[in-house]
C-alpha positions in Angstrom: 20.0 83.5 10.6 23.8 83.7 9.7 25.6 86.7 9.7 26.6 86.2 6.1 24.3 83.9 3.9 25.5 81.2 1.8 23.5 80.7 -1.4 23.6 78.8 -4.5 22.7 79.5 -8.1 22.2 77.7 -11.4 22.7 79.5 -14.3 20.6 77.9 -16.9 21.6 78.4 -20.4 21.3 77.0 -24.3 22.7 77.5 -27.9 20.3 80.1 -30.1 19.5 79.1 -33.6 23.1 80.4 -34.9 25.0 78.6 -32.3 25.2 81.8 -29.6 24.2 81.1 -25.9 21.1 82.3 -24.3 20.6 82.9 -20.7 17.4 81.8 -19.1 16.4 84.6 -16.2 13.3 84.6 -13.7 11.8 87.7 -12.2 12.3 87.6 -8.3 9.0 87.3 -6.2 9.3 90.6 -4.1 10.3 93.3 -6.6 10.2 91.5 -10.4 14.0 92.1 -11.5 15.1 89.9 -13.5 17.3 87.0 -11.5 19.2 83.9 -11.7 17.0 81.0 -9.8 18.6 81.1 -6.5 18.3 79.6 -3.1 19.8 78.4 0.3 22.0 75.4 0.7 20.0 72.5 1.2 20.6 69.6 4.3 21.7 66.3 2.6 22.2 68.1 -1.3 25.5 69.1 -2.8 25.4 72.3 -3.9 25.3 71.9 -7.5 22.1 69.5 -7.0 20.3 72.0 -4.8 20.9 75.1 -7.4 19.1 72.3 -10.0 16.0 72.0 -7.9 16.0 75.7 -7.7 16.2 75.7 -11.3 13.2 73.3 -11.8 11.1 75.2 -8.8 11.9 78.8 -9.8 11.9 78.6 -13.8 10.2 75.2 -14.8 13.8 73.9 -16.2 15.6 71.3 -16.9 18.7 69.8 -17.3 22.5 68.9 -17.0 24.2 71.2 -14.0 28.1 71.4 -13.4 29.7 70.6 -10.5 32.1 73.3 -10.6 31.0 76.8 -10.0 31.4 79.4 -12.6 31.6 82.1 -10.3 30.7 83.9 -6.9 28.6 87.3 -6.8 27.4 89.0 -3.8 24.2 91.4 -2.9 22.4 92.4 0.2 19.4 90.2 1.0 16.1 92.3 2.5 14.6 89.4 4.7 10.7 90.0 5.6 11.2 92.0 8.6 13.2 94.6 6.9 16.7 93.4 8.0 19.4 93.1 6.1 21.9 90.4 6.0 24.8 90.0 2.9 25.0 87.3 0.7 27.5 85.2 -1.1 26.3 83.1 -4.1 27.5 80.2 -5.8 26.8 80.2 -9.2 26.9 76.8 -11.2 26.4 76.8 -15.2 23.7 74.1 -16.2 22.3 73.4 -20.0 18.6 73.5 -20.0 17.3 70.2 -22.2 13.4 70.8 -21.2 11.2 73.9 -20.2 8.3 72.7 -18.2 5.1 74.5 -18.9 4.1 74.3 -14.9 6.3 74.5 -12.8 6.3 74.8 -8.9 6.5 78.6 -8.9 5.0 79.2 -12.4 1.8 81.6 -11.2 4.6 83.7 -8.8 7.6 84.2 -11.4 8.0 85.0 -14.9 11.2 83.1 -16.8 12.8 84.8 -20.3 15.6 83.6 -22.5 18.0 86.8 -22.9 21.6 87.0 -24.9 24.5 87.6 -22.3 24.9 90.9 -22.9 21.1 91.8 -21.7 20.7 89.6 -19.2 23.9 91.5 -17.8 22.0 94.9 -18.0 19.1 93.6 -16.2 20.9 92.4 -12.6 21.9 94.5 -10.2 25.2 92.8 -9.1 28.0 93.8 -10.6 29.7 91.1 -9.9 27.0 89.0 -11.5 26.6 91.3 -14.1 30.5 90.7 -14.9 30.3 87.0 -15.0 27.3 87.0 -17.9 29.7 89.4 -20.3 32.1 87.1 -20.1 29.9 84.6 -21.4 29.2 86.9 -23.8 32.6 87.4 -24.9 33.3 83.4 -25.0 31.4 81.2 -23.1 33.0 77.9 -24.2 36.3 79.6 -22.5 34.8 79.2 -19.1 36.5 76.4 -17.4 33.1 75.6 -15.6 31.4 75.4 -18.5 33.8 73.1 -20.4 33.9 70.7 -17.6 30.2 70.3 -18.2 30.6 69.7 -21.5 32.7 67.5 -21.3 31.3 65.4 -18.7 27.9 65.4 -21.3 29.5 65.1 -24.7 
């Protein structure tokens, strides 16, 4: 195990009813906070590609992924034996098309569609936390997310 791990994150989202964006969140298997579906770099998968399969595997969803990350956050990972290691995490915006109703991790994980705003009050990572507002502020102002729009106009 590294001394720092390198992870990657999708961070699935969609327009509400009156246009705004809502953020789609899973509850982490160990201690049910509310998290982004998250993972380890995978052998032979960009990054962008592996944060997608975490986002079908972890929350049932699917859909169009950027290749450009929208930001980096960082949290201490508790591995089984108690150690500790710290963790830096790619985060790459995707728009959710389809929500699967099973799912590789369906019976382990719950998955809930939140406003920016709350889904910032439910992480623990500041830094996380941070990134969300400012999808609450303006999320079509993110450069990452533009890109992807772009790319799927």
């Amino acid at each position: 195990m590294p001394d720092i791990g390198e992870q990657i994150a999708a961070l699935p989202m969609r327009r509400g009813d009156k246009g705004e964006v809502k953020i789609l969140m899973v509850t982490s298997r160990d201690t049910g906070r509310w998290v982004m579906p998250k993972g380890w770099h995978m052998d032979g998968k960009k990054p962008w590609a592996a944060a997608a399969i975490e986002a079908l595997e972890e929350a049932g969803a699917v859909g169009r992924i950027g290749n450009e990350k929208i930001g980096t956050y960082r949290y201490p990972k508790i591995l089984a034996d108690g150690r500790v290691i710290p963790c830096v995490v790619d985060v790459y915006p995707m728009f959710v098309d389809e929500l699967l109703r099973n799912w590789k991790e369906r019976g382990q994980r719950k998955r809930k569609w939140f406003s920016p705003k709350a889904a910032a009050k439910r992480v623990d990572e500041a830094e996380l936390a941070e990134m969300l507002l400012r999808l609450h502020r303006d999320p079509f102002k993110e450069p990452a997310v533009q890109t992807l729009m772009k790319r799927h106009s």
